[in-house]
N, C-alpha and C positions, 0 to 999 in steps of 0.2 A: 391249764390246771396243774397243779403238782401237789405231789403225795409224800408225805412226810411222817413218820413213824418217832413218837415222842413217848418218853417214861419219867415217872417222876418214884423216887426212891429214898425214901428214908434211910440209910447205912446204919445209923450207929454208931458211927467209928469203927467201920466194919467186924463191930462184935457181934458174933452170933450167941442163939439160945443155951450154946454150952459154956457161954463164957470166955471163949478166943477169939483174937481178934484174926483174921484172916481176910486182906482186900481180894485173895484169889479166888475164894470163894464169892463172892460178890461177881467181879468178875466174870464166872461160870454162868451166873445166873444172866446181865445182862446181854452174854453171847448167846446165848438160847434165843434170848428178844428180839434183836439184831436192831437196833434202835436206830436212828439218827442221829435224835437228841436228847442225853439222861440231864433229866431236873435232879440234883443230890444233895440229901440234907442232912445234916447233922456229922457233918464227914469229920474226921480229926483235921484239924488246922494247929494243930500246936509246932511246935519249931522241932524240925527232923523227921515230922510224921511223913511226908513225901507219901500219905495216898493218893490223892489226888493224881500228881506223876504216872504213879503206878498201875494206877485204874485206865488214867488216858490210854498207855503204852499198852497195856493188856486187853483193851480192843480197838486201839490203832483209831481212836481218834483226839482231839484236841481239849486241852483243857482251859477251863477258864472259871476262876476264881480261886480258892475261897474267900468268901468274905469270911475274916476273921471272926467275927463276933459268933455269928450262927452257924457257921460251917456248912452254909451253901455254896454250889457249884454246879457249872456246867461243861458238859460232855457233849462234842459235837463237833460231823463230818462239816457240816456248813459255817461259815462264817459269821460270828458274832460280834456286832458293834457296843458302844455304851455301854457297858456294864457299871452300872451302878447299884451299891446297897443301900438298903436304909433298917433303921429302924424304929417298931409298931413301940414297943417298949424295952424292960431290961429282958424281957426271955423271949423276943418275937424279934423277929427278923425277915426282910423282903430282898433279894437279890434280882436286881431288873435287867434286860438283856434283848436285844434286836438281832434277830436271827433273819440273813439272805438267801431264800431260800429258789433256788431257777429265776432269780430277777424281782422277784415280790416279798414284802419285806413282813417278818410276824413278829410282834411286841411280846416277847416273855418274862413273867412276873415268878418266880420263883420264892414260893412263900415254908416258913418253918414257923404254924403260931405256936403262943406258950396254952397253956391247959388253963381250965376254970373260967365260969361266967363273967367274974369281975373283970376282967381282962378282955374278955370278945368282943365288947361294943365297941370300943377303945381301936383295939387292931381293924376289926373291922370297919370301922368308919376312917381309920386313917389310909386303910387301902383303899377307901370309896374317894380317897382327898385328892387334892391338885399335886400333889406330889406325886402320885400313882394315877387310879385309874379317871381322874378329872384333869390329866394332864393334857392340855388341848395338843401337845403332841403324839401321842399314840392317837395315830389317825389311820392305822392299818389291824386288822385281825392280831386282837388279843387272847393267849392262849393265858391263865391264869393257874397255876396249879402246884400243889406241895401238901404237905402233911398239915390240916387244921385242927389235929389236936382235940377234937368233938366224937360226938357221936356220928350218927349218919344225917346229913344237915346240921343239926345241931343248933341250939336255942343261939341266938344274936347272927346268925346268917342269913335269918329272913332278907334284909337289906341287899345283901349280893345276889342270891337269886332273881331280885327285883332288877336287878344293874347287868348282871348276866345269865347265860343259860349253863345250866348243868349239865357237863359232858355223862354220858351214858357211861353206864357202867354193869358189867353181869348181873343177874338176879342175885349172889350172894353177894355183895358189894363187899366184907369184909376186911381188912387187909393190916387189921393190928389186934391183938398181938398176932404175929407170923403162926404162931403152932397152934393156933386155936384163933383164927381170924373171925371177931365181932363185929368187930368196931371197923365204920368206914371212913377213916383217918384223914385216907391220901384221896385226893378228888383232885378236881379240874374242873374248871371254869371257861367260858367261852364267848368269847364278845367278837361282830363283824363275818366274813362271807366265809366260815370254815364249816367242813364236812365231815362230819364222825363217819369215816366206815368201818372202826371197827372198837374195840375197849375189851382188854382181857386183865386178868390179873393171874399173873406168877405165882401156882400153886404146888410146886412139884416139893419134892423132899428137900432139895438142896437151898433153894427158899426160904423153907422154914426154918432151915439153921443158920442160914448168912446172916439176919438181922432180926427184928422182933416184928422190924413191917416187911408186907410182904410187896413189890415192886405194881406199880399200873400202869397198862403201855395203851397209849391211844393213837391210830391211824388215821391221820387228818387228814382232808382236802382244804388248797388252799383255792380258793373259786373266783377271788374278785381281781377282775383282767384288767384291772390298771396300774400304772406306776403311781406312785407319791412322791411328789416335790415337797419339801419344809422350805416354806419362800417369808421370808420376814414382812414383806409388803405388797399383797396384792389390789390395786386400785385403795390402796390409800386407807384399807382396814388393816386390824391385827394378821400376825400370823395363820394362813387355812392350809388345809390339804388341797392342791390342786390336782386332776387327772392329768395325764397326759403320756 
């Protein structure tokens, strides 16, 4: 079994409530959490912006991304394979990612959607597609999670909760805007053998000014004791997951 400690964070472009931008601040915030693995979205990817770099180096671990368009990214001591983006439409974006984590392998969906109903069912059912989570390869524990841009649920998510479970979160779940947290923005999603033991959200003062959202760190167990083979031809079917 192994324990893994994951945050998903809205940045901003690391601008805070006052209007500056500041990755150190940021920074301060995810040292507190001591994460593994930070989901990051809406990070500046423009040419010279070097947060990303920045962010890795100032808690010493590894960067991987952005995807240009959305300005996802990930942060992390573990090894990640396939990074692949896509995108829901022109304001939505999914950055995908396989994280090795002690020998077992977790599928991460790193999601940034755009706002408004017109738009949900759309996103939402193209992450329900063969491109994402009907992709008969994620045959290991998928962790799902990023800013949906809704209320808490929120109307056209019925669908996903039907496809996954909803990670736990405090009784005040709110985590947007930062200085006055309503809305619960940022969630996670949960598909196959993982272990919530814990869901906190980042409330301190320095929080509220690093960004408008406020960070959500969940401590997973990874539970299911097999390995997974991607074997193109087993006895003369498609592609399955084999144990072994």
């Amino acid at each position: 079994m192994s324990k893994i400690r994951v945050v998903t964070y809205n940045v901003q472009g690391c601008r805070g409530g006052d209007g500056r931008t500041d990755p150190g601040r940021i920074i301060a915030v995810l040292r507190g959490l001591n994460p593994d693995i930070v989901a990051l979205q809406d990070l500046s990817a423009g040419p010279g912006s070097g947060q990303l770099a920045e962010l890795a180096a100032g808690l010493g671990l590894k960067a991987y991304g952005p995807d240009p368009s959305g300005g996802q990214a990930f942060l992390s001591r573990y090894p990640l394979k396939g990074l692949r983006p896509y995108a829901h439409s022109s304001q939505s974006w999914c950055l995908r990612a396989d994280a090795d984590v002690a020998g077992k392998r977790l599928h991460l969906l790193n999601l940034r959607l755009a706002p408004g109903l017109g738009h949900r069912f759309q996103q939402i059912n193209s992450l329900l597609g063969p491109d994402l989570l009907a992709d008969r390869a994620l045959v290991c524990p998928t962790l799902v999670l990023g800013d949906f841009a809704d209320l808490c649920g929120g109307l056209g998510s019925f669908s996903l909760t039907l496809a996954l479970r909803l990670a736990p979160r405090p009784f005040w779940a709110g985590t947007y805007p930062a200085t006055f947290p309503v809305l619960g923005r940022d969630r996670a999603y949960l598909r196959g053998e993982l272990e919530v033991l814990g869901a906190e959200i980042e409330r301190g003062s320095q929080a509220r000014q690093a960004s408008s959202h406020l960070p959500y760190l969940l401590t997973l167990k990874l539970q299911d004791p097999r390995n997974y083979l991607r074997l193109d031809k087993v006895r003369g079917r498609r592609m399955e997951a084999a144990p072994g």
